[in-house]
C-alpha positions in Angstrom: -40.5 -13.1 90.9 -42.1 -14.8 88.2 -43.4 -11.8 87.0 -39.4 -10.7 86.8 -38.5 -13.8 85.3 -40.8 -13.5 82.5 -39.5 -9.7 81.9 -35.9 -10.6 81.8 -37.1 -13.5 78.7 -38.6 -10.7 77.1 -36.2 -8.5 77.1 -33.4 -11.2 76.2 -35.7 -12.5 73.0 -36.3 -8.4 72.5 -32.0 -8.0 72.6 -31.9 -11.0 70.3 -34.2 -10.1 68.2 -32.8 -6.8 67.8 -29.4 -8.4 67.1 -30.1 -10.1 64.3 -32.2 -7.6 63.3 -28.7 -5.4 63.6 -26.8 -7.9 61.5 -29.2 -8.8 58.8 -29.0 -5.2 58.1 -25.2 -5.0 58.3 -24.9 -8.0 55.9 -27.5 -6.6 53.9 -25.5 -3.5 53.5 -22.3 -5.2 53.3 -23.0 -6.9 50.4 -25.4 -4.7 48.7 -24.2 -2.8 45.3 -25.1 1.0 44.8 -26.9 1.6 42.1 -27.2 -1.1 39.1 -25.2 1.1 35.7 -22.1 -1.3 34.4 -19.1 1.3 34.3 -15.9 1.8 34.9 -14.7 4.1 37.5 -11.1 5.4 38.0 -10.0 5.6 42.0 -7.1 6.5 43.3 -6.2 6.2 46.9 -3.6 8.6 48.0 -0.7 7.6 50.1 -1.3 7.9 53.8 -5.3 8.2 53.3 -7.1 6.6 56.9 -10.1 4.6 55.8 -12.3 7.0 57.0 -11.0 9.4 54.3 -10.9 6.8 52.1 -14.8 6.3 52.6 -15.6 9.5 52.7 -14.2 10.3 48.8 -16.0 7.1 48.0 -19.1 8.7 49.1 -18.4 11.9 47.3 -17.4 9.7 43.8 -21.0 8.0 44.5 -19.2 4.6 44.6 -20.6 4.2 48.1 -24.1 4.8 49.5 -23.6 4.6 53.2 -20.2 4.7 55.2 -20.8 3.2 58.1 -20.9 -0.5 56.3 -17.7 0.1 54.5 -16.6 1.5 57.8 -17.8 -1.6 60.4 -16.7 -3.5 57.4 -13.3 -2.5 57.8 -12.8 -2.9 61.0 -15.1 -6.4 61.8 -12.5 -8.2 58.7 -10.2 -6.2 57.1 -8.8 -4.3 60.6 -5.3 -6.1 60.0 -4.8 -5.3 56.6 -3.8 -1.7 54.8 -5.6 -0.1 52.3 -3.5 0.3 49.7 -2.8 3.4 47.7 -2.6 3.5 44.3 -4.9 4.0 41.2 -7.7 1.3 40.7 -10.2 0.7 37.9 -13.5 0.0 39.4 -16.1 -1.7 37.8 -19.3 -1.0 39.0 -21.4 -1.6 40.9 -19.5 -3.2 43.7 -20.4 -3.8 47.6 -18.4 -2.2 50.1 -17.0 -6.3 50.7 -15.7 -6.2 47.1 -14.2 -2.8 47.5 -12.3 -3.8 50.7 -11.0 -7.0 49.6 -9.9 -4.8 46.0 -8.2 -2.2 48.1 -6.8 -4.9 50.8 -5.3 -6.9 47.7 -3.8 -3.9 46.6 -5.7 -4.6 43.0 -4.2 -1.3 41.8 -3.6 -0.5 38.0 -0.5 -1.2 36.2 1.1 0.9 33.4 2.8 -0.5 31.1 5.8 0.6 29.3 8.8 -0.3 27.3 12.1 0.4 27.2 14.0 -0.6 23.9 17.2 -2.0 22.8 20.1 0.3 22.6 18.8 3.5 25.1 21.3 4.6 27.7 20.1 5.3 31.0 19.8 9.4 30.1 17.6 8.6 27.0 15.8 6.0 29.0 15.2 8.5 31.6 13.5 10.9 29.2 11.3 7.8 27.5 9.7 7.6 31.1 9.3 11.6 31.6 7.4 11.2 27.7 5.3 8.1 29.5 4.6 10.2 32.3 6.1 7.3 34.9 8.8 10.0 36.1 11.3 13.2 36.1 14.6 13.0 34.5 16.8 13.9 37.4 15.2 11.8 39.9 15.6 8.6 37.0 19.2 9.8 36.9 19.9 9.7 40.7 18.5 6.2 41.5 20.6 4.8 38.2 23.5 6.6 39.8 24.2 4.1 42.5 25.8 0.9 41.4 25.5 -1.0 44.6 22.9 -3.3 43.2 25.3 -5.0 40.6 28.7 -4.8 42.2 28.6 -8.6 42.7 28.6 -8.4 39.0 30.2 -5.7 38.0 33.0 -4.5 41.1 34.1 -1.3 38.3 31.4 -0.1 37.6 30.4 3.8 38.2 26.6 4.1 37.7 24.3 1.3 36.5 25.0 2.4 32.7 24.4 -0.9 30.7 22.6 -2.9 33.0 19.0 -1.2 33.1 17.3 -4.3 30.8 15.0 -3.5 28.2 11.7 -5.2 28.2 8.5 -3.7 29.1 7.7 -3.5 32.5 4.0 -2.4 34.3 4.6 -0.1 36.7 1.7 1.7 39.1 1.4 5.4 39.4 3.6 6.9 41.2 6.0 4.2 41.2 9.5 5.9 42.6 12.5 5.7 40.7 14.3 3.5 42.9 11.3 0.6 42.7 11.8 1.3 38.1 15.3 1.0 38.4 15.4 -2.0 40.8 13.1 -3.7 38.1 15.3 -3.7 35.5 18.2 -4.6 37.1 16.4 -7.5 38.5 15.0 -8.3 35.3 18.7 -8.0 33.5 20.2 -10.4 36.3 17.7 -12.7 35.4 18.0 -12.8 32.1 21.7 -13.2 32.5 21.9 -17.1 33.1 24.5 -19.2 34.9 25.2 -20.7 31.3 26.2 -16.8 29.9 28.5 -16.4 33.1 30.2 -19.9 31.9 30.9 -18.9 28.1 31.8 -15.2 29.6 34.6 -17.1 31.3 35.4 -19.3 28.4 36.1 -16.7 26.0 38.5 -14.9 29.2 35.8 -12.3 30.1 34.2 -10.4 32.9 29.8 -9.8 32.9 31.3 -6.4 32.5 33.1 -6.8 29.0 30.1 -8.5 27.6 27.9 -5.5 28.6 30.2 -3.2 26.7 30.9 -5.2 24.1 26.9 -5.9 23.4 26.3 -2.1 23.9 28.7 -1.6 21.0 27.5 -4.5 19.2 23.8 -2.8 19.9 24.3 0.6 18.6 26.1 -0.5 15.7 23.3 -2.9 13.7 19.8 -3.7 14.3 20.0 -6.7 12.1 19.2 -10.3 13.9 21.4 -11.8 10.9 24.1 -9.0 12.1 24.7 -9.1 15.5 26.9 -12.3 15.4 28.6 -11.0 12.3 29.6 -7.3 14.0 30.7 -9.3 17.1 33.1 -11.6 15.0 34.5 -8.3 13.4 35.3 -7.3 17.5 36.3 -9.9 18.8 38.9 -10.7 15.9 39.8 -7.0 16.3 40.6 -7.7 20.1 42.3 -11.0 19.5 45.4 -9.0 17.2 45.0 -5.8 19.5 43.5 -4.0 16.7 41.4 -0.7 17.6 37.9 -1.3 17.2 37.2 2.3 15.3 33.4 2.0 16.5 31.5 5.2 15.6 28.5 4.9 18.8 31.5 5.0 20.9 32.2 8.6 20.3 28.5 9.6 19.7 28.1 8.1 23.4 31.2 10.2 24.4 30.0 13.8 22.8 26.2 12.9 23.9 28.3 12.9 27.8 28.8 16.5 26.8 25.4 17.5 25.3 28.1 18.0 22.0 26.2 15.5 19.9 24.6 17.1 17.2 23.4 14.1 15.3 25.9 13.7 13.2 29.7 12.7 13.3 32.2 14.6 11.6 35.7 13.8 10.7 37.2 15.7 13.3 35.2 14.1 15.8 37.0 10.9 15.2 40.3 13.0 17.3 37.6 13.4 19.9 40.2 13.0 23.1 37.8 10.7 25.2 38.6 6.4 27.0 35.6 6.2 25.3 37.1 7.0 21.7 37.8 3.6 20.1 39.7 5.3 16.7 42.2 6.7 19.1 42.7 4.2 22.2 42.7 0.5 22.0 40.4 -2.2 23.7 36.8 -1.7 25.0 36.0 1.4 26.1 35.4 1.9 29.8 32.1 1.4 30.2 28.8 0.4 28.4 27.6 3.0 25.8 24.3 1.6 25.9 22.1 -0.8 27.6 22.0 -3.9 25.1 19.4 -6.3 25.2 19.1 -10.2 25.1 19.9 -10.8 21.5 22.8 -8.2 21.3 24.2 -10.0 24.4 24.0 -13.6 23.3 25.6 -11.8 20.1 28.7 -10.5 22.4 28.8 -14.3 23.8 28.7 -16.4 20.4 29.8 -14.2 17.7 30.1 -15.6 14.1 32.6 -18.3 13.1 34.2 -15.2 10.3 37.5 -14.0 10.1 36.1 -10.4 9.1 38.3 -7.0 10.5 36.0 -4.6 9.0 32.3 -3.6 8.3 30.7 -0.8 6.8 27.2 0.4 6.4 25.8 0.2 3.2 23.1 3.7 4.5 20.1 1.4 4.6 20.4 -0.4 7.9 22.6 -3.4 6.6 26.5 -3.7 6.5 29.2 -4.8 3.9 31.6 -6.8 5.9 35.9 -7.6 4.4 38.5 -9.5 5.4 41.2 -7.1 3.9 41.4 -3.2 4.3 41.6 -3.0 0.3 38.3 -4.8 0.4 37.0 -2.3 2.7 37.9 0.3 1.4 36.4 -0.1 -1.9 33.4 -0.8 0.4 33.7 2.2 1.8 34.0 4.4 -1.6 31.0 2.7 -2.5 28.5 3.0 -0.3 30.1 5.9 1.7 31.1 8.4 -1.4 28.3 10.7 -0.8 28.1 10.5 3.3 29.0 13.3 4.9 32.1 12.1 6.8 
């Protein structure tokens, strides 16, 4: 019996030993770097990878040694937690405990990319096919559906005007639902409780600012503009005169694919809602999507009693109160355009 005793305490301190010999080793492993070069490695971990095949292209990039501590890893602290995919920048060397707690995080790389003032959703779809973020068509779909501003905007037919510009960082392989989303979400934010107010003030809907900041957006990229081309509209709207606004029928030939990149005078009989020389008011629908400044420009135009501007062909504008005023405007800075 003691004999038995005394085996059973050796095998028990053996076990023990044994143990935390087992668990020194893990930790050891756990928190051990391969290899000692500084670099940065790219990583990407593909959408329904299992950590097993997740540690096994690890192994294969040289990022990991062994498995097995990535693997026990995984599953001792990080067994409630995803790994998730996406592209990561890795800078080595790192422990399989830093690499689990990256990929748990979801530490994943960001892109970013900027959409500017003035694009439609078309043009802005092909700026993000150039960044390589996505395909035109699929850009075109999720912009399609206005459900995501119709507390906003109950008329509108596609999300034309309310895609904000800003730059945004975006992972790989962000969908085109997630992009779109963004700026929405960034365009409702930026359009405070305090813009709603003057909108009502002036008697008008989200919607007639957006088009009215679209057309105030194609038509100057000035800052010391903006306010001046709104007073022009907004007088023009006051006295129901036609607002004769030349984006409004590129924006209605580019609907075609007829744009060639230049207006001509018999575009100007173009038979469209979105003509402004033939049919009275705002068009019916944003020819652009118009960022902050245009916006605030829509909101608070100038204190001018100007009817007419014209461009003077190097990015600024002659503005007149009278139509003989403008139109000696016009035969001087326009006598050797085109039109």
């Amino acid at each position: 019996m003691r004999k038995l005793r005394k085996f059973i305490k050796i095998t028990l301190a053996a076990g023990a030993f044994l143990m935390l010999l087992l668990i020194g080793w893990f930790t050891f492993e756990f928190i051990s770097v391969t290899g000692t070069a500084q670099e940065v490695m790219e990583f990407e971990i593909k959408e329904g990878q299992s950590v097993t095949q997740v540690a096994e292209a690890l192994g294969e990039a040289g990022v990991l040694a062994r498995k097995w501590p990535f693997l026990a890893g995984y599953r001792l602290f990080f067994s409630g937690q995803s790994l998730k995919a996406g592209e990561y920048r890795l800078e080595m060397p790192l422990s399989p405990k830093k690499l689990l707690r990256i990929f748990a995080e979801g530490r994943i790389v960001l892109h970013p990319v900027t959409i500017p003032e003035g694009l439609t959703r078309r043009e802005i779809a092909r700026h993000l096919e150039g960044a390589d973020m996505v395909d035109v068509a699929s850009f075109l779909l999720a912009s399609q559906d206005p459900g995501s501003i119709k507390d906003w905007d109950d008329r509108a037919q596609d999300l034309e005007g309310f895609l904000f510009p800003e730059t945004y960082h975006f992972p790989k392989g962000e969908t085109p639902a997630r992009m779109v989303e963004a700026m929405v979400g960034q365009f409702k934010q930026e359009f405070t409780e305090a813009w709603s107010q003057r909108a009502a003030e002036l008697g008008m809907t989200i919607r007639d600012v957006v088009i009215l900041a679209s057309l105030i957006e194609k038509e100057t990229s000035k800052p010391d503009e903006r306010a001046l081309v709104s007073a022009v509209f907004h007088n023009r709207l006051r006295i129901g005169m036609k607002l004769d606004c030349d984006p409004t029928i590129v924006y209605a030939l580019k609907m075609t694919d007829s744009y060639t990149g230049r207006l001509r005078y018999r575009d100007l009989k173009l038979d469209s809602p979105y003509n402004t020389y033939l049919y009275p008011g705002l068009p019916p629908g944003p020819i652009a999507n118009p960022g902050r400044h245009a916006i605030e420009a829509a909101l608070y135009p100038a204190e001018a009693d100007f009817l007419y501007f014209v461009s003077r062909n190097d990015g600024s504008h002659h503005f007149s109160r009278t139509l003989r005023e403008h139109q000696n405007a016009v035969n001087r800075y326009q006598r050797r355009s085109g039109r």
